[in-house]
C-alpha positions as CSV (number, residue, x, y, z in Angstrom):
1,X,-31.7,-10.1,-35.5
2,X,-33.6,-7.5,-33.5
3,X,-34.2,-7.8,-30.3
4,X,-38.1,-9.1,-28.4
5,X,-39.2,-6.0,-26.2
6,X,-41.2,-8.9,-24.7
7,X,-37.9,-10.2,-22.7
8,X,-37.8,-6.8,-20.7
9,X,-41.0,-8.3,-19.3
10,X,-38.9,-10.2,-16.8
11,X,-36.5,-7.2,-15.5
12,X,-39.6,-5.9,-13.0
13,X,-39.3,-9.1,-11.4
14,X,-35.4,-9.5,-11.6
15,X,-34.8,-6.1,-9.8
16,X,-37.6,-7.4,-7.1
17,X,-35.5,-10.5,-6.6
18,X,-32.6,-8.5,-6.1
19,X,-33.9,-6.3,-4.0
20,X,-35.2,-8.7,-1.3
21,X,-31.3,-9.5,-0.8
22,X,-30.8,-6.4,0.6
23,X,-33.1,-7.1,3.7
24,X,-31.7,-10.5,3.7
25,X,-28.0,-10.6,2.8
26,X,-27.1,-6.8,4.9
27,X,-23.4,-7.6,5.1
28,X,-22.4,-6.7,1.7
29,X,-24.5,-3.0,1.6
30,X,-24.4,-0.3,3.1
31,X,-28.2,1.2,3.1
32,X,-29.4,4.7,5.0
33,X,-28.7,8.1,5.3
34,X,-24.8,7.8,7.2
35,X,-22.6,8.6,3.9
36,X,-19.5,6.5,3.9
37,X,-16.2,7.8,2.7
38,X,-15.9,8.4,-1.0
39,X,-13.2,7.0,-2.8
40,X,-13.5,9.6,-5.8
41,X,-12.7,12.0,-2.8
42,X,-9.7,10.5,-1.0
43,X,-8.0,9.6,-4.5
44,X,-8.5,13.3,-5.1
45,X,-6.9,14.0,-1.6
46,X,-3.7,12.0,-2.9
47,X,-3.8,13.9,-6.1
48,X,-3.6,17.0,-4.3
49,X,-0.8,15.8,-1.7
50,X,1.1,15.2,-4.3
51,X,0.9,18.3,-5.7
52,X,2.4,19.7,-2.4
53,X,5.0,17.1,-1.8
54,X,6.7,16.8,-5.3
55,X,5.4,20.7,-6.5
56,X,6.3,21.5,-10.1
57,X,6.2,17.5,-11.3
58,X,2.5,17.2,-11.1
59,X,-0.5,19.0,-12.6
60,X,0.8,22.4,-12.1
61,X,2.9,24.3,-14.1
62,X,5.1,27.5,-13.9
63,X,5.9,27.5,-10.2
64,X,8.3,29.7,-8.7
65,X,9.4,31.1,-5.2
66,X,7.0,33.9,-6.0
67,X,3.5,32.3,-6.8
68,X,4.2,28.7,-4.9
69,X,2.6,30.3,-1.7
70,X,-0.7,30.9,-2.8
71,X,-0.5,27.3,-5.2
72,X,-0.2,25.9,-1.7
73,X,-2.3,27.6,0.3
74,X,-5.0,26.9,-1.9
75,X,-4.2,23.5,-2.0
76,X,-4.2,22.6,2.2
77,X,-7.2,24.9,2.3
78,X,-9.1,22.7,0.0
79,X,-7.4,19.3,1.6
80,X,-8.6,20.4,5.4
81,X,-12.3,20.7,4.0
82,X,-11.7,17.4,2.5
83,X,-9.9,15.0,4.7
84,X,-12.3,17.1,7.9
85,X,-15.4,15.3,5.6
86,X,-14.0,12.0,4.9
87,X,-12.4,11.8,8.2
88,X,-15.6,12.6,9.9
89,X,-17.2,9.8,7.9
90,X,-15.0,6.9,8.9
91,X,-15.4,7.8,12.3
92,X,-18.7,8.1,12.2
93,X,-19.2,4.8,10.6
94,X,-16.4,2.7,12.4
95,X,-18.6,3.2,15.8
96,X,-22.0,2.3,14.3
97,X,-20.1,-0.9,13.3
98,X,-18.5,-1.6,16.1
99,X,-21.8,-0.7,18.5
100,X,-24.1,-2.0,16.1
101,X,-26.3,1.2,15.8
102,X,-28.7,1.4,13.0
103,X,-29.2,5.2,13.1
104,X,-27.5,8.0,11.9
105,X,-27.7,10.3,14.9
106,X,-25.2,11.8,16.2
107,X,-24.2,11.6,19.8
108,X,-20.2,12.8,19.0
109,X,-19.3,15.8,17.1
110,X,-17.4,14.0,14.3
111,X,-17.2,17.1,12.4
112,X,-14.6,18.9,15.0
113,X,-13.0,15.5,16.2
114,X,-12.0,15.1,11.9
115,X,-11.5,18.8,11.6
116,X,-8.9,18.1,14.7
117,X,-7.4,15.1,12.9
118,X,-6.9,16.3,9.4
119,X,-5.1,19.3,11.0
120,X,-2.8,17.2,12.6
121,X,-2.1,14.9,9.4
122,X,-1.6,18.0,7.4
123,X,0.9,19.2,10.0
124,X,3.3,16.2,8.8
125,X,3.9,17.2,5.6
126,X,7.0,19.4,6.0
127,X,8.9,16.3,7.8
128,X,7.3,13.7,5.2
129,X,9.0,15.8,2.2
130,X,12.4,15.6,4.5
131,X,11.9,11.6,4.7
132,X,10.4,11.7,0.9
133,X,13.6,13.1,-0.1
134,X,16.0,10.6,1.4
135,X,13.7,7.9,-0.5
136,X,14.2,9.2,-3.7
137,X,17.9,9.8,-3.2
138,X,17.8,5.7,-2.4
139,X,15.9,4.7,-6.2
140,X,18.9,7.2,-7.7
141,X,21.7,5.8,-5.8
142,X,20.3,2.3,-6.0
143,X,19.7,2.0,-9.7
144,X,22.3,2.3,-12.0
145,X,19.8,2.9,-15.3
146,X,18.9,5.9,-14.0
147,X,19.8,9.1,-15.0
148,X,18.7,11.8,-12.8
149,X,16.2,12.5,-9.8
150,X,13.6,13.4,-11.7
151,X,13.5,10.4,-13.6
152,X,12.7,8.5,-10.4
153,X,9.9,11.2,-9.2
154,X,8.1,11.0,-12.8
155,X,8.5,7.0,-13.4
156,X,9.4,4.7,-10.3
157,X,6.0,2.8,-9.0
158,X,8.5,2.1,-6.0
159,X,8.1,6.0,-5.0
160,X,4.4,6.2,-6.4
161,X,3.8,3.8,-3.7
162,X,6.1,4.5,-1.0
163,X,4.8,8.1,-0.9
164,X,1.4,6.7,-0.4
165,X,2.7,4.5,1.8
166,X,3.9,7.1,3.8
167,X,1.0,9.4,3.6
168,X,-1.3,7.0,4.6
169,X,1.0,6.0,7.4
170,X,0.9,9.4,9.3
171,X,-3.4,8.8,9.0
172,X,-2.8,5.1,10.3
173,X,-0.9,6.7,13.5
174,X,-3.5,9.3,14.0
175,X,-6.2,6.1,14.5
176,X,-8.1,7.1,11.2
177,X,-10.4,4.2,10.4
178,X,-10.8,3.0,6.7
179,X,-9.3,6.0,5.0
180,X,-5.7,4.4,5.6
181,X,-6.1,1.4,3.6
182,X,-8.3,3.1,1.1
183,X,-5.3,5.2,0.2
184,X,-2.8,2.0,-0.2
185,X,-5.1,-0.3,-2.0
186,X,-5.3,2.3,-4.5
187,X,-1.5,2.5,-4.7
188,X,-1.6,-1.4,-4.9
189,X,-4.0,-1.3,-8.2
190,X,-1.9,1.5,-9.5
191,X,1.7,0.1,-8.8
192,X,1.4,-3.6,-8.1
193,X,2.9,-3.1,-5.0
194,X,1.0,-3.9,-1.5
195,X,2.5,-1.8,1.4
196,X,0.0,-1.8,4.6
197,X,-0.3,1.5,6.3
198,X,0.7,-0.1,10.0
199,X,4.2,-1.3,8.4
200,X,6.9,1.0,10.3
201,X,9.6,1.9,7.1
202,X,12.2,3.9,8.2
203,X,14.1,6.3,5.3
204,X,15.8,5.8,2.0
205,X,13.6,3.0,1.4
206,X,14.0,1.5,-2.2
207,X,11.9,-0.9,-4.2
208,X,13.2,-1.1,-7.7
209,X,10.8,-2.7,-10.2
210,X,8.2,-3.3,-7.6
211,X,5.5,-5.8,-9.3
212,X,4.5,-8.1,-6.7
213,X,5.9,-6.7,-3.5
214,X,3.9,-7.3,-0.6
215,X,4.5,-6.0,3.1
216,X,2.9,-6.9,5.8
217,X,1.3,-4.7,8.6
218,X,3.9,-5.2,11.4
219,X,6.9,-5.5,9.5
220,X,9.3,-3.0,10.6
221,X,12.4,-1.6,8.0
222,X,15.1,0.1,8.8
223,X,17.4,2.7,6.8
224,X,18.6,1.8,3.4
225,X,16.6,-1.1,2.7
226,X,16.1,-2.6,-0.6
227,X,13.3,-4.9,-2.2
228,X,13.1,-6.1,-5.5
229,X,10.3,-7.5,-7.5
230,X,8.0,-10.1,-5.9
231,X,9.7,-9.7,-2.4
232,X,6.8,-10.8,0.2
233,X,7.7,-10.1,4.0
234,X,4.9,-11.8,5.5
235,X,3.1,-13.8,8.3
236,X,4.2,-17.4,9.0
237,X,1.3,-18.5,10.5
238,X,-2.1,-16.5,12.2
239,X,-2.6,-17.8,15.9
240,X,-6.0,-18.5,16.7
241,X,-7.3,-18.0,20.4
242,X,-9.7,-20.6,22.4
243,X,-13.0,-20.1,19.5
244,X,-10.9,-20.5,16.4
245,X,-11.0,-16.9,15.8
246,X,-8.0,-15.1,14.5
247,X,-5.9,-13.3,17.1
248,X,-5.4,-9.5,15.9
249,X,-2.9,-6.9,17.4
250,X,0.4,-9.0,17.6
251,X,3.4,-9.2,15.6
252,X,3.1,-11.0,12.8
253,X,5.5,-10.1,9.9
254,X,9.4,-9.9,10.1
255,X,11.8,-6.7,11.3
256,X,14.0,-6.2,8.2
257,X,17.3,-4.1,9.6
258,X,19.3,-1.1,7.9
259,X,21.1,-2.2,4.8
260,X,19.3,-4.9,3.8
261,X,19.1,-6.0,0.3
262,X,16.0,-8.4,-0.8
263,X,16.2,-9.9,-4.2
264,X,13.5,-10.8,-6.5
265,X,10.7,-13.1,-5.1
266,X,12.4,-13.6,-2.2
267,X,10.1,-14.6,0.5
268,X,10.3,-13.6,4.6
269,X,7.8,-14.6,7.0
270,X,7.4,-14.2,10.7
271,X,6.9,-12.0,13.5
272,X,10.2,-13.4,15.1
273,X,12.4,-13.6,12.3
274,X,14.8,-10.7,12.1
275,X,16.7,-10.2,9.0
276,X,20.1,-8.5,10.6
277,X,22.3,-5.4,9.4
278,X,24.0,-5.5,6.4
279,X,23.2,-8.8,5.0
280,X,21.4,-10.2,1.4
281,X,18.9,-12.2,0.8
282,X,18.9,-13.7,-2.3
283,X,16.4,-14.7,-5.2
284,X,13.5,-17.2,-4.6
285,X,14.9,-17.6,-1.0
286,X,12.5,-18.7,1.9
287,X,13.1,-17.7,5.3
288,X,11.5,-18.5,8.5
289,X,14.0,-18.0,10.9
290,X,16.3,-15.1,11.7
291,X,19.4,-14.2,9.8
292,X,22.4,-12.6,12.1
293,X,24.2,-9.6,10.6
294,X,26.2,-9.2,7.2
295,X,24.8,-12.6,6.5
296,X,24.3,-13.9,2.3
297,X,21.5,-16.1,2.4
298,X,21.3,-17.7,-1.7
299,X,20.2,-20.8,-2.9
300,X,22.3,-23.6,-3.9
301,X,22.8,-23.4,-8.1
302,X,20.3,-25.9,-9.6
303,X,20.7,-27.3,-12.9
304,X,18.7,-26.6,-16.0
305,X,18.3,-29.5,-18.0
306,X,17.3,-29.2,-21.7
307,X,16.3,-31.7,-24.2
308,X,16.7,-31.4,-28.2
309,X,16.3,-33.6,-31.0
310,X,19.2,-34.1,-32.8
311,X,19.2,-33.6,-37.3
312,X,19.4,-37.2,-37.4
313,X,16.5,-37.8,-34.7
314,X,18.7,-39.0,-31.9
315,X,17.3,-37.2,-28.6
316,X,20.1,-35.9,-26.5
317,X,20.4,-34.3,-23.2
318,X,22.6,-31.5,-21.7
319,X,22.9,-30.3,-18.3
320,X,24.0,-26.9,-17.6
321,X,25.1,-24.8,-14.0
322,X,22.7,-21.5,-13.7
């Protein structure tokens, strides 16, 4: 059946509809001549970041000793024009929010204060590759299906999103608005796994399988931790102040110390709970409260009961121990 150009009549007066939202609904756009960072260009930034963190696995082939210079050079040249730009942008938009100005005049020289700031995130990439290193050391020591380290650097999600993690850390330190979490939501669609730039995550960090791992903004991890799938370290509860609003800026998720091993879709919650040395938490465990050190936290075996119907259509019942 063809289709009635007579129904396109209407669209004129849809796209009028719609546009009247935008004077009266202004929270959800962003409308004006103050350009907000572009995600296009700070997945691009990641891309290249990669490319100097992990050189030879990426896009680039047939790197040596003798060309990687220039490869890198070119590639921190490009990134300080880049992250100066974006960085410049979420600063410039983060006060207009927070002062309420409608204009795009410029007061502050955001250009020099992001030039400044990408500068000084670029400057922790020879001690990110040091840390970087320890964490893929942890997926090959951790896993026993693995074969070598390059197998973890071209496959883990775990690394994919602990180097983005840890990237967009050093930006969260420097006080870089929006581009932080831009960076690990990203890593989140990409990997499944939700690490929030404020999170402190000390080295050889492991999370093997990594669907469904979430971890809060104030946890703090120390050395040699490891999650597995569906492990949540979270908030217990968010305390409100005297107007029902949310109160921001306190502790919220748990500290997780050095050789801890979380299993699968484990859950820990709490800006009080402390999950000591050396211990385990095992699968589908919920805890609220602090664990001392080289403490085994499991739950009690259940019972799996299944029914079947016998050949002579007597129903009978077995219970077994999992």
């Amino acid at each position: 059946m063809a289709s009635d150009p007579r129904r396109k009549e209407q669209l004129p007066d849809l796209t009028d509809r719609i546009v009247r939202t935008y004077s009266k609904i202004r929270t959800i756009n962003h409308l004006g001549h103050c350009p907000l960072p572009r995600y296009d260009v700070i997945i691009s930034v990641i891309e290249d970041l990669k490319d100097i963190l992990y050189p030879g696995y990426r896009r680039r082939e047939g790197l040596h000793l003798g060309n990687i210079m220039y490869h890198v050079g070119e590639l921190v040249d490009g990134l300080h024009d880049k992250l100066t730009q974006q960085i410049a942008r979420a600063l410039r938009h983060e006060i207009r929010v927070r002062d309420e100005i409608e204009t795009c005049d410029d007061e502050i020289d955001f250009e020099s204060k992001g030039q400044m700031l990408a500068i000084e995130f670029l400057e922790t990439i020879p001690r990110l590759r040091e840390v970087l290193a320890t964490d893929v050391q942890a997926a090959y020591d951790g896993d026993p299906a693995c074969k070598n380290l390059d197998e973890v650097i071209f496959c883990y999600p775990g690394l994919e999103a602990i180097t983005i993690y840890r990237l967009a850390h050093e930006m969260y330190r420097l006080q870089v608005p929006f581009i932080p979490r831009m960076m690990t939501e990203w890593a989140h669609r990409q990997t499944g796994i939700d690490i929030h730039p404020g999170a402190n995550i000390s080295g050889h960090f492991f999370i093997d399988h990594g669907t469904g791992v979430v971890v809060g903004q104030t946890c703090d991890i120390g050395e040699y931790v490891k999650l597995y799938q569906g492990v949540t370290l979270g908030a217990l509860s968010f305390d409100t102040d005297s107007d029902g609003n949310l109160v921001r800026g306190i502790k919220r998720h748990p500290t997780i110390e050095d050789r801890v091993v979380i299993y699968a879709n484990a859950t820990v919650l709490g800006g009080r709970t402390v999950v000591g040395h050396d211990s385990v938490i095992g699968s589908s465990v919920w805890v609220t409260s602090s664990v001392a050190p080289h403490t085994t936290v499991v739950l009690e075996k259940p019972r799996l009961r299944v029914r079947a119907e016998s050949p002579v259509g007597l129903e009978a019942e077995l219970d077994f121990n999992i």
